[in-house]
N, C-alpha and C positions, 0 to 999 in steps of 0.2 A: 825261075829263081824265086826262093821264099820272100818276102818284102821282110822290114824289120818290125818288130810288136813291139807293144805298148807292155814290159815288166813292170812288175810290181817296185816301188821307190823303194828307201828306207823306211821302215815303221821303228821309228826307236825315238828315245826321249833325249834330245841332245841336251849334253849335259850344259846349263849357264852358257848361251853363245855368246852373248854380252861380254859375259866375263873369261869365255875361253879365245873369241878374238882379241879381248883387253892385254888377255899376257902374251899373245901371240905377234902382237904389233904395234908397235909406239907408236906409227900414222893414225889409229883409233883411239890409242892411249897410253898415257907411258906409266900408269901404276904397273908396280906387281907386289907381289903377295909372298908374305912368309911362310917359308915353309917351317909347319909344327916339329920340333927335335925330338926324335925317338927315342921311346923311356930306352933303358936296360935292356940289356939280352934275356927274355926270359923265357922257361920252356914248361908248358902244362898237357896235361892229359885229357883227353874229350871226359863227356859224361859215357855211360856206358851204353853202346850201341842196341838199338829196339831192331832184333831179328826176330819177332814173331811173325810166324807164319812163310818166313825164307826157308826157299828149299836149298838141299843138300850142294849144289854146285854155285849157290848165289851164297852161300855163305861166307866164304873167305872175304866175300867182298863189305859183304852188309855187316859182318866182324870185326872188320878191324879198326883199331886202335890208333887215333889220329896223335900226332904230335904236334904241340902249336908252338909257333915261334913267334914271340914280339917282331911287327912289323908296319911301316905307314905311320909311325907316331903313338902319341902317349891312347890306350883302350883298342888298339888295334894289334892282334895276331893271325897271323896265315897257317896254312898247312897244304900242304896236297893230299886228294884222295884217290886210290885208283880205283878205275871201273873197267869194267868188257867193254873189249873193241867193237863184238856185234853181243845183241843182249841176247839171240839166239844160238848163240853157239862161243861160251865165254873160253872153249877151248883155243881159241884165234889172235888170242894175245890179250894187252893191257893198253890204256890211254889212262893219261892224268887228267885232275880235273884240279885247277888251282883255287882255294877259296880263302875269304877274307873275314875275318867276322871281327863284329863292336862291341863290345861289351856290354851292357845296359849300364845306364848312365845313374839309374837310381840304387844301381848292387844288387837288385835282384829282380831279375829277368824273368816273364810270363812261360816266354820259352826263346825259340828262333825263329826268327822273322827273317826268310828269306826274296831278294827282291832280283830284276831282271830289269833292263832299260830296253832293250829289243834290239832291234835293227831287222833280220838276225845279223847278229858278228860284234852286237857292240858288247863291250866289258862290264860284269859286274861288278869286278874287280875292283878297276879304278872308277866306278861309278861310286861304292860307299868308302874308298881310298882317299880319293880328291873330292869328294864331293856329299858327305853324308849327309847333312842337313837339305842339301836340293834332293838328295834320295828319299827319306823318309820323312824329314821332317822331326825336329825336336823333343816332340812328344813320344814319338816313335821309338826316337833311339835313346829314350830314357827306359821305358819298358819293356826292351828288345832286346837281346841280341841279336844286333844286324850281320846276316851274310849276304855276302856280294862272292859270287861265283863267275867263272868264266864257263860257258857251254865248250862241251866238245869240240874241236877245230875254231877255238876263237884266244885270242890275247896269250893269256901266260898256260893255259891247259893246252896238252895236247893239240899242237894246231897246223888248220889250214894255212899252207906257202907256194908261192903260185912266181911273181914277179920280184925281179931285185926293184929299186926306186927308179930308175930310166926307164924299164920296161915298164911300171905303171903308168908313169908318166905319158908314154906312149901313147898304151894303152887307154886313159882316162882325159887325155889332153888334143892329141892328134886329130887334126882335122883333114878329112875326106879331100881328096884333089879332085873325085869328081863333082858333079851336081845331087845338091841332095834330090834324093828322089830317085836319081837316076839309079839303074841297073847296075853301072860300075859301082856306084855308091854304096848301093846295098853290099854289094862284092869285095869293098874295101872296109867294112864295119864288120864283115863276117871271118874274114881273115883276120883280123884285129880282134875277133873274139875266140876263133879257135885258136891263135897263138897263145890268150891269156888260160882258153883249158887243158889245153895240150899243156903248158907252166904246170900247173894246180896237181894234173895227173904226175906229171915229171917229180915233181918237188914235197908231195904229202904225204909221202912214205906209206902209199896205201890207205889212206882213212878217209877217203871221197866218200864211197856208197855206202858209209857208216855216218855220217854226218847229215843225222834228220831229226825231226823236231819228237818223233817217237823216239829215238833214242834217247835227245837230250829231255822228255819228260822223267823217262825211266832214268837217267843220271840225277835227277833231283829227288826221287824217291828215295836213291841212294843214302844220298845226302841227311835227307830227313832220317834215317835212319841210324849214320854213321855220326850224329851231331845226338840222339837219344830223346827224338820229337817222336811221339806214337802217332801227332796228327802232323801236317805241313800248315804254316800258315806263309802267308804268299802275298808279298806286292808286287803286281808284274804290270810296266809299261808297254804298249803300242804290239810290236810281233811277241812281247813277253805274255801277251794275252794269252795266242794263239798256246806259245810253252805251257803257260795255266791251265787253259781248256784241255788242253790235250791230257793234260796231270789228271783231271777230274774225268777224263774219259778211261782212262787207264786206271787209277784207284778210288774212286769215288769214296772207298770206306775210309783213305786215309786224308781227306778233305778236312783240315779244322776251318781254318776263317782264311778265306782266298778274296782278295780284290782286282779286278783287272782293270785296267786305265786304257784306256784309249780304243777299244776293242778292236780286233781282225773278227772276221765275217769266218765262220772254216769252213762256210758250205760254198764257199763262190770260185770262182775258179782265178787262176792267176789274172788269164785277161779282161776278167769284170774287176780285180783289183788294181790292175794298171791303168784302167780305161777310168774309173769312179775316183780315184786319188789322184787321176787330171783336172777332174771334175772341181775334186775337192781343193787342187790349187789356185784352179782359177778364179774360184767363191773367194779364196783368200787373199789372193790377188785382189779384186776389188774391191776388198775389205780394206787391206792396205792401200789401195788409189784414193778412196773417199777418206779415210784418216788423211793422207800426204797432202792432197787438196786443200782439205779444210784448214791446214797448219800452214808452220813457217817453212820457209829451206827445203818446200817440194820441187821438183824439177820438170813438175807438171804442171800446166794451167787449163781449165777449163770444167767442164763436168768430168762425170767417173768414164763414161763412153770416151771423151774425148782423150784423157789420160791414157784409157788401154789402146787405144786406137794409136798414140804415140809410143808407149812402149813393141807395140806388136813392130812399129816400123824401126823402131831402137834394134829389135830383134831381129828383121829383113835385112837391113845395113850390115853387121855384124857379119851373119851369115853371109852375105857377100864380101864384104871385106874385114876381116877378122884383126879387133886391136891389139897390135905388139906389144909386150909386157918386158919388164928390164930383165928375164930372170930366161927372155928366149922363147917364153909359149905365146901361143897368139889367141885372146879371147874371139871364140866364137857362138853361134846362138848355141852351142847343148851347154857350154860352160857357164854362160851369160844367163840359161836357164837354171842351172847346178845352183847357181849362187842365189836366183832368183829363190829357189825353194827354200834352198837350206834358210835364208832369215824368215819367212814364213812359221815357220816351226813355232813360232812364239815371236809375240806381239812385242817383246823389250827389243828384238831384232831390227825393228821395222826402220829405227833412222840408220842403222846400219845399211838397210836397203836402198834408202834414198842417199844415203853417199855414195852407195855401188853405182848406184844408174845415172845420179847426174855425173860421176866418172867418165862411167861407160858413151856418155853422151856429149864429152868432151873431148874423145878420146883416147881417156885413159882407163886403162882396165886392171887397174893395181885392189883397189877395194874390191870387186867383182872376184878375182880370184883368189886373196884374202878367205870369202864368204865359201867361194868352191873347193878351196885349200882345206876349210875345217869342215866342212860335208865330209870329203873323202878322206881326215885326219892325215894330213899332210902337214908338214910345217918344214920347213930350211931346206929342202928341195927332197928330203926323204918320209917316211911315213912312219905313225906315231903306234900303228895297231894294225891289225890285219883284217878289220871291221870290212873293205871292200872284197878280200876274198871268200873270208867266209859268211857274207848277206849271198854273193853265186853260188855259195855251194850247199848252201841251207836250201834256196828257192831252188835250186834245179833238181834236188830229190824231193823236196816237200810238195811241187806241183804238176803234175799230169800236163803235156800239151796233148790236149784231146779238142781244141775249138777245131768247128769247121772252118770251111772260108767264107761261107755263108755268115758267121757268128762274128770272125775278123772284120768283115766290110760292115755289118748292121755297128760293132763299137765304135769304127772308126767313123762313123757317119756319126755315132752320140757323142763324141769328144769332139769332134766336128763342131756341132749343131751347139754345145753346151759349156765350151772350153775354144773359142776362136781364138784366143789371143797365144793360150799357149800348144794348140793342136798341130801346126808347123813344124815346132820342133819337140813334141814329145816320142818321139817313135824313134830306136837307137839299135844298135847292135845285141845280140842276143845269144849270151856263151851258154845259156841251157841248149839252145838249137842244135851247139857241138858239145856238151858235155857227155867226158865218158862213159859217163853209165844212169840208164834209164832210169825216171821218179821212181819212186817208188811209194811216194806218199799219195793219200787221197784227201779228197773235199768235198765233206758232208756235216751234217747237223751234230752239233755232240749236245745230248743230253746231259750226259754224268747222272744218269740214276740212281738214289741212293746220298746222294753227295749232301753236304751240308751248305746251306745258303753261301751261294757263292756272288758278291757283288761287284755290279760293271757299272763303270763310270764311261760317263761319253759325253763330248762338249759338242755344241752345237755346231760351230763353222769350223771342226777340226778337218787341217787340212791333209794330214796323212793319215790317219784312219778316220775316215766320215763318220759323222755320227750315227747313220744310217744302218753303219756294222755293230754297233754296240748298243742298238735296240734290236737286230738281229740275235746276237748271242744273246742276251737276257732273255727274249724269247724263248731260245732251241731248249740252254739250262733249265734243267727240271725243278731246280731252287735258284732261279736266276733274282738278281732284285737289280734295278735297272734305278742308278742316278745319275742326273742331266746336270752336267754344267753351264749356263746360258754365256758364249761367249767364243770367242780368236784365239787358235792357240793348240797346240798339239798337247791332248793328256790335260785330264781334268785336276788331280789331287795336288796338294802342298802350291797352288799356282794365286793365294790369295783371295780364295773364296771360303769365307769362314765355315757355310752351310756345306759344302763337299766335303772339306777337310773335320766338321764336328762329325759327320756321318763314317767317312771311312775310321777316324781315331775311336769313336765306339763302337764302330764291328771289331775292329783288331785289338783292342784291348780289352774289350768286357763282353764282346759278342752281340750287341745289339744291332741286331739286323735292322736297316733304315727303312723308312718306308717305299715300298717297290712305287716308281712312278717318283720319287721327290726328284723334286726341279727346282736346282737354285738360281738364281737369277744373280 
């Protein structure tokens, strides 16, 4: 029997977790927030769609004529656009794609600035919907019209549907009766994961083996065309990188000013990105222990060794005896790890973390699952988005299982050797191993020849995409220009670093390419 692998995490830029647990629960905080009232009804027509160079059967698509509807509040309107189900053969139907777009703030707009937070599965939607100012940033959405899009099989487009809320729950919460490790083990997480693809196949009305990062490039080409951009210009976070790259590998000529944040690696293979982004937890892990340490209200004492050496065993307990929660689930170590990551993401997270664990070390597991609740966009016992079906159904077409076992035992021995405290529990069930239908995506170098200076950002101890992948891509890019954020924290731009944030606001509004190599500190 196959053992379980090390999948790739989420890669996406969670939106404010600070402030997405604040509205989520009075135990962290009892503000909340007004919602902005929505002007009038009102209904506009796009600018005129740029079909040069569309052929005869891509026409209808890259022709048509959007209709925008006031929506989200006062500068914000929606529309849907349609696009081919498969881009090779558009005679096999239609899928939606929902978009949102901001108006430029100053009245007159450079052009569209289209942006992505990643995952894959997470929403653009409601990423420039609820959240525009953490999207782009002020300056941004003065000189922009900002679109925020949903990809293929995600949120309000055309999408991936797999489990009702119990069945997730199941799925995402249920803890194994036998011993981890064991045989039964493996055999109870594998059942558990071809129930949730056998779901996805049941329930997606056909659009699994369409639902790949090639398609949804070619869906934002659309886009750029049906919005009346001749170029794309692109702010894309974490797996939005990979969407990016992928855009410049497919139209290089239609590249104006692309920024990618947090970079994915495209030449590596799944299991060196689930094995490296252990890696990359664990670095932030300790990064958070020597913070907690050094402060008040840590629930550690000693040095940074001696802290993980307490948590690892926070995490042995756990997994043998798992803490009852009032709501019926029982925290065990992959959820107690789930919640671990998810405040890692960003450093405002971090006393959220030390309320999870001295919780968890009391206990109680109410903060802990709080923290795993917004990872997998859970709240009142049902789910907010479809973010966990379609991150399975992006990765099990977009990645080849081609490792030996030869290649499995040498990672497992690196995340072993380089990741002790969380290598125990990072190894889980695996619904590509039963997904209906084989990758069909590959993993190699994209150049994008031809393309116009395209800039990656990459922060030093990022814990879901290592910095390591986004001096990778700058490399591959044949106009790559590579800047360093020195610091904690997933995704380098708008994060309070003046020097990142003056570098990407002058590529994107004026074009000035920064210097390849600047490192802010």
């Amino acid at each position: 029997m196959n053992k379980p692998t090390a999948t790739p995490r989420r890669a996406r830029r969670l939106v404010a977790l600070v402030a997405g647990l604040a509205a989520a629960s009075v135990v962290l905080s009892g503000c909340l927030y007004a919602v902005i009232p929505e002007a009038g009804p009102t209904s506009t027509a796009s600018a005129a769609p740029d079909t040069e160079g569309v052929t005869t059967e891509l026409l209808p698509y890259y022709g048509q004529t959007l209709s925008w509807e006031s929506c989200g509040g006062s500068g914000f309107d929606c529309t849907t656009v349609r696009a081919p189900l498969d881009w090779s053969d558009p005679s096999k139907g239609d899928i939606d794609l929902s978009v949102i777009r901001h108006r430029a703030e100053s009245g007159t707009a450079i052009g569209s600035l289209l942006t992505n937070p990643g995952g894959p599965g997470a929403s653009g939607v409601a990423l420039v919907r609820d959240s525009l100012s953490f999207a782009v940033g002020d300056q941004l959405a003065s000189d922009f019209d900002v679109i925020g899009f949903d990809p293929r099989g995600v949120g309000e487009s055309t999408a991936v549907t797999c489990l009702d809320p119990a069945g997730m729950d199941a799925y995402l919460f249920d803890i194994p009766s036998a011993p981890r490790g064991s045989d039964a083990w493996t055999a109870e997480l594998q059942a558990a994961s071809a129930t949730f693809a056998d779901a996805c196949e049941a329930n997606s009305n056909g659009i699994l083996p369409y639902i790949t990062t090639d398609a949804a490039a070619r869906d934002m080409d659309l886009l750029r065309g049906v919005l009346g951009d001749k170029t794309l210009n692109y702010l894309g976070y974490s797996y939005g990188t990979f969407l990016g790259a992928t855009y410049a590998k497919l139209f290089p000529e239609k590249v104006g000013r692309l920024v990618l944040d947090g970079a994915i690696d495209p030449a590596i293979s799944g299991l060196d990105v689930g094995i490296t982004q252990g890696v990359g937890f664990e670095s932030a892990l300790r990064a958070y222990m020597a913070d907690c340490i050094a402060g008040s209200d840590c629930p550690f004492r000693g040095t940074v060794d001696d802290g993980m050496a307490d948590l690892g065993t926070l995490l042995a307990s756990v997994d043998r005896t798992p803490l009852p929660a009032s709501d019926g689930r029982e925290l065990g170590s992959s959820s107690l790890l789930t919640a671990i990551i998810a405040a890692l993401y960003s450093q405002d997270s971090w006393p959220y973390l030390s309320q999870a664990l001295s919780g968890a070390l009391q206990g109680d597991p109410e903060v802990a699952f709080q923290l795993a609740d917004f990872y997998y966009g859970r709240s009142n016992g049902s789910y907010d988005d479809n973010s966990t079906e379609a991150f399975s159904a992006y990765n099990c077409m977009d990645y080849p299982d081609d490792a030996t076992q030869e290649q499995k035992d040498a990672a497992d021995a690196r995340l072993a050797a380089e990741a002790p405290t969380i290598a125990p529990y990072w190894q889980g069930g695996d619904a590509c191993a039963v997904w209906p239908y084989p990758p069909t995506g590959v993993r190699e170098p994209i150049a994008a020849e031809g393309a116009a200076p395209i800039v990656v950002v990459g922060t030093t101890n990022d814990p879901a995409t290592p910095y390591e992948w986004s001096v990778s891509l700058a490399d591959q890019l044949s106009s790559g220009v590579l800047v360093t954020r020195v610091g904690e924290g997933h995704t380098g731009f708008n994060k309070g670093n003046a020097c990142v944030d003056d570098a990407v606001i002058a590529y994107l509004t004026a074009g000035t390419v920064p210097d390849d190599g600047l490192r802010c500190e």
